[in-house]
C-alpha positions as CSV (number, residue, x, y, z in Angstrom):
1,X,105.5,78.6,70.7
2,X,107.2,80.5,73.1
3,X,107.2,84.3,71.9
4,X,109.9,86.9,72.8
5,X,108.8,90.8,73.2
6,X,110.2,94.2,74.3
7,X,107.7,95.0,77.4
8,X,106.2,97.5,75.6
9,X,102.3,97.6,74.9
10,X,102.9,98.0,71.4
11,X,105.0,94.9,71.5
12,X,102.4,93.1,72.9
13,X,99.6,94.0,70.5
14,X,102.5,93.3,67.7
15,X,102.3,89.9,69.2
16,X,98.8,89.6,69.4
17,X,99.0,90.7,65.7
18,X,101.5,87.8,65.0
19,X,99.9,85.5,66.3
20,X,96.7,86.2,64.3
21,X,98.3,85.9,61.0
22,X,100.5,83.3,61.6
23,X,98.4,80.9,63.4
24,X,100.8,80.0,65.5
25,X,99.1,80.6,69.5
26,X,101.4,81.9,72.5
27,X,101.9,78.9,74.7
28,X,104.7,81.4,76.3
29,X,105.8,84.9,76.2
30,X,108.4,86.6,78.2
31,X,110.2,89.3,78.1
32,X,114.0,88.7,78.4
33,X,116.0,86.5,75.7
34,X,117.9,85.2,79.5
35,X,114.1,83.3,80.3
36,X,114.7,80.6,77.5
37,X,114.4,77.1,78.0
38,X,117.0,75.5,75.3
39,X,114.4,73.2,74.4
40,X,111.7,75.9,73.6
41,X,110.9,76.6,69.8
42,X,111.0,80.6,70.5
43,X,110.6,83.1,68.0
44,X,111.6,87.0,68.9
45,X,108.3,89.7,68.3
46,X,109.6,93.0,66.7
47,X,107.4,95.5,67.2
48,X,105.5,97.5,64.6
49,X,103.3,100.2,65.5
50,X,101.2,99.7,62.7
51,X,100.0,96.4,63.6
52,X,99.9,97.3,67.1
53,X,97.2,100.1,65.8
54,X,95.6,97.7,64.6
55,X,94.8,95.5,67.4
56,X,94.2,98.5,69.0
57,X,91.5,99.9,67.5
58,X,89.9,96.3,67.0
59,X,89.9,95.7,70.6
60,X,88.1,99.1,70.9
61,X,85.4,98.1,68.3
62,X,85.0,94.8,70.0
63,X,85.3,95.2,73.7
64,X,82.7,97.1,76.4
65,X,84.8,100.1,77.9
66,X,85.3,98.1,81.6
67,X,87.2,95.4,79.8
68,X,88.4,97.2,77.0
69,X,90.5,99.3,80.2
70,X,90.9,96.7,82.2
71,X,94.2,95.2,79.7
72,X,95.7,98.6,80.1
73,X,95.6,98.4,84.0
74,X,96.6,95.0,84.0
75,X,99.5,96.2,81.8
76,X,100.4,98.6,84.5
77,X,101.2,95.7,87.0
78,X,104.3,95.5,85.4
79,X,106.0,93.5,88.2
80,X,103.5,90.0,87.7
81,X,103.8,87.7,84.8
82,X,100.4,88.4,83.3
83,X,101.3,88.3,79.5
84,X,100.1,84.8,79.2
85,X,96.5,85.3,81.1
86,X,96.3,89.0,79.5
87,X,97.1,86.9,76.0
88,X,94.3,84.3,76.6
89,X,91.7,87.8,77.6
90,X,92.4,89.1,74.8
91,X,92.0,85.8,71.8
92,X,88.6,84.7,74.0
93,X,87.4,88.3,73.6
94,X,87.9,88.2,69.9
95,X,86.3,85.1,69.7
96,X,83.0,85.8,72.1
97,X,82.8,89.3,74.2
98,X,80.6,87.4,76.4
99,X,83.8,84.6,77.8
100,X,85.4,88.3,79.3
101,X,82.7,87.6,82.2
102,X,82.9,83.9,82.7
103,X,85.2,83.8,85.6
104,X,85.5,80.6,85.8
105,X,88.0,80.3,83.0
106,X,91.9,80.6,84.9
107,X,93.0,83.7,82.8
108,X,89.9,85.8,83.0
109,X,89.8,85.1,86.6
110,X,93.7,86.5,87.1
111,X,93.0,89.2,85.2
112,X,89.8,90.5,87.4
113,X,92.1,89.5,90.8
114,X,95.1,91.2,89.6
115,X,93.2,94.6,88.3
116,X,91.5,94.4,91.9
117,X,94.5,94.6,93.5
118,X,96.1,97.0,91.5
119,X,93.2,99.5,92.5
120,X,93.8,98.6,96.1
121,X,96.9,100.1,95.8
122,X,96.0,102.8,94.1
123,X,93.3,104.1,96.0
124,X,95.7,103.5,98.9
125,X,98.5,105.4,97.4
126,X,95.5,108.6,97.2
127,X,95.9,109.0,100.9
128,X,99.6,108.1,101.4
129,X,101.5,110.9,98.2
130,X,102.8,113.3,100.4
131,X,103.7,116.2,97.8
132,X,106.8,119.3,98.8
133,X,107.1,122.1,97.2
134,X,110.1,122.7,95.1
135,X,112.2,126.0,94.5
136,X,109.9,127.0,91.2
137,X,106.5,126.7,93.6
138,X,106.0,123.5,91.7
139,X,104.8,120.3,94.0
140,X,106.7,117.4,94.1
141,X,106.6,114.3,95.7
142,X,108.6,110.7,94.8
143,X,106.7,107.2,95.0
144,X,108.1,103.5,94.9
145,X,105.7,100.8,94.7
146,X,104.8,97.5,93.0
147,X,103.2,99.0,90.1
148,X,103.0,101.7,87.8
149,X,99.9,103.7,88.4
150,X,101.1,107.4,87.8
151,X,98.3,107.8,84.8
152,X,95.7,107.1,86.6
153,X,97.9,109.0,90.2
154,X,98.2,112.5,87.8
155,X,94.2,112.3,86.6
156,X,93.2,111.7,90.0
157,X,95.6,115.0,91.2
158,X,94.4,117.1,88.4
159,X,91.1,117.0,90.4
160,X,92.6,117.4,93.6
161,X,94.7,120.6,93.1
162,X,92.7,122.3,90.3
163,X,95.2,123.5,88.1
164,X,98.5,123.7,90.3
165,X,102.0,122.2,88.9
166,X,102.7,119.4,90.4
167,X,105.4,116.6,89.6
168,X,105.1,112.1,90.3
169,X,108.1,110.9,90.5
170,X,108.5,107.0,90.4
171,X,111.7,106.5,91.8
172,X,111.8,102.7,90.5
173,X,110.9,103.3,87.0
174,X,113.1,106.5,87.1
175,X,110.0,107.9,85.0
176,X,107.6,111.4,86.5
177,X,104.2,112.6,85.6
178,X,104.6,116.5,85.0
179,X,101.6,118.2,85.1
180,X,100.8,121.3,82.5
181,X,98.1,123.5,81.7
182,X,95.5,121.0,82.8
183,X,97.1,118.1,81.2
184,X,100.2,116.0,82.2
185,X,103.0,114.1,80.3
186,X,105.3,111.1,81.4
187,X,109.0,111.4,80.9
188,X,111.9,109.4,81.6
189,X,114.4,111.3,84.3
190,X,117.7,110.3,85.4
191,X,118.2,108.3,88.4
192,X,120.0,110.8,90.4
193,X,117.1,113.2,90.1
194,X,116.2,115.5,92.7
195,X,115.0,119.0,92.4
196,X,115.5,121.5,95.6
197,X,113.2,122.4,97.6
198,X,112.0,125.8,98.5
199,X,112.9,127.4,102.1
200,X,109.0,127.3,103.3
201,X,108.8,123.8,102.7
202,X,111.4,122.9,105.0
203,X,110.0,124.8,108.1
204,X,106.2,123.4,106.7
205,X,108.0,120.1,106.7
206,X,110.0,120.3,110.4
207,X,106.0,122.1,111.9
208,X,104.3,118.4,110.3
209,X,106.7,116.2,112.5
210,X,106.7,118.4,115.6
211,X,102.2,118.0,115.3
212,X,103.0,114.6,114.1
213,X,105.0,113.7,117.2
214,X,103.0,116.2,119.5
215,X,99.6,114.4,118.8
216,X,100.7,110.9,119.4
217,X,99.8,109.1,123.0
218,X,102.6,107.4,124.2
219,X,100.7,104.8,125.7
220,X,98.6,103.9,123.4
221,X,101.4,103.0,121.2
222,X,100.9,100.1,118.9
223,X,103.9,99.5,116.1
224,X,102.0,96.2,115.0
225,X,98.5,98.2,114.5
226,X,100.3,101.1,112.8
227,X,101.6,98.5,110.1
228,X,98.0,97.0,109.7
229,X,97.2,100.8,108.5
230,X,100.2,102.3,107.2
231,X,102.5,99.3,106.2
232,X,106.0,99.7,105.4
233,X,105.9,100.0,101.4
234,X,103.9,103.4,101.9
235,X,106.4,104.9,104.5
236,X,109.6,105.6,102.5
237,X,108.5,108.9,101.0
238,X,106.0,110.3,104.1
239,X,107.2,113.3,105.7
240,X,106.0,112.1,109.2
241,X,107.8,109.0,109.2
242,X,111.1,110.3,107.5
């Protein structure tokens, strides 16, 4: 059965849920009506947050904490097909806890390779935000990258500027973590979003690429090394290379 759902975590746990009841196992799921085969027997999940609750809270009861996470950050990799592998962690965790650690099923190894490298990027992305400060003293900074990791982005800046305002802004989801008395909220924004920045940023912005450029050895120069450690996909929103 080929299984139809909105995206949305909730619609997946609805499925989950459907699934359970019915009997009837995902041998597909995608997310778009526009992926059917003609000769699939599909059926379309609606989603119902009280059966996605459900799962919910069973897959608390059931799972340890590290894989009981580990779906919500493979969730976040939002631009990989990992409903089906996610699907098959999920039933062999209902049915044993203990097949969550046998990598050497094709799912549950997918779903340890594909959280790995979504904390590569993160931890990357620590190092690479570059935030501005807007007109309100609020800091701002935009991000564009291959998956959605502003939760996890906004806990780790709590830390980091101890109770300061700050704004993530995901320019490809056109969604922005706002920070607020020591807890944040994600919102939907327009795409044309862009909030002004204040008159000390600019000159703290043009005194970073005069260092930037005043530090650099001209003959040591190395474009293919510089890649290695700052690749491309990092670069777009960096003061120093804008």
């Amino acid at each position: 059965m080929t299984y139809v759902y909105d995206g949305s975590l909730e619609g997946f746990l609805t499925l989950v849920h459907q699934t359970y009841m019915t009997k009837k196992s995902a041998t597909r799921i995608i997310k778009s009506p526009l992926e059917w085969n003609l000769m699939e027997e599909t059926e379309t999940i609606i989603t119902n947050r009280t059966y996605a609750k459900k799962v919910l809270q069973s897959l608390q009861e059931k799972f340890e904490k590290r894989y009981f996470e580990r779906i919500f950050h493979v969730f976040m990799c939002d631009t990989r097909s990992f409903e089906r592998p996610l699907y098959d962690y999920i039933i062999l965790g209902f049915r044993d806890r203990k097949n969550l650690a046998d990598i050497n099923h094709p799912s549950i190894l997918y779903i340890e390779k594909l959280e790995k490298e979504y904390f590569r990027y993160l931890h990357k992305m620590y190092g690479f935000v570059r935030f501005e400060e807007i007109a309100d003293g609020t800091l701002y900074t935009k991000i564009e990258g291959k998956f959605n990791i502003l939760p996890l982005l906004g806990r780790h800046f709590m830390k980091r500027l101890d109770g300061q305002e700050f704004i993530i802004h995901d320019t490809q989801r056109n969604i922005a973590l706002l920070s607020e008395n020591s807890t944040f909220r994600i919102e939907r924004v327009v795409e044309s979003y862009e909030p002004p920045r204040s008159m000390d940023e600019k000159k703290f912005q043009k005194l970073w690429k005069t260092f930037f450029k005043s530090v650099a050895i001209a003959e040591r120069r190395n474009p293919k090394l510089q890649k290695q450690w700052v690749p491309l996909l990092y670069r777009r929103y960096m003061t120093e290379f804008t």
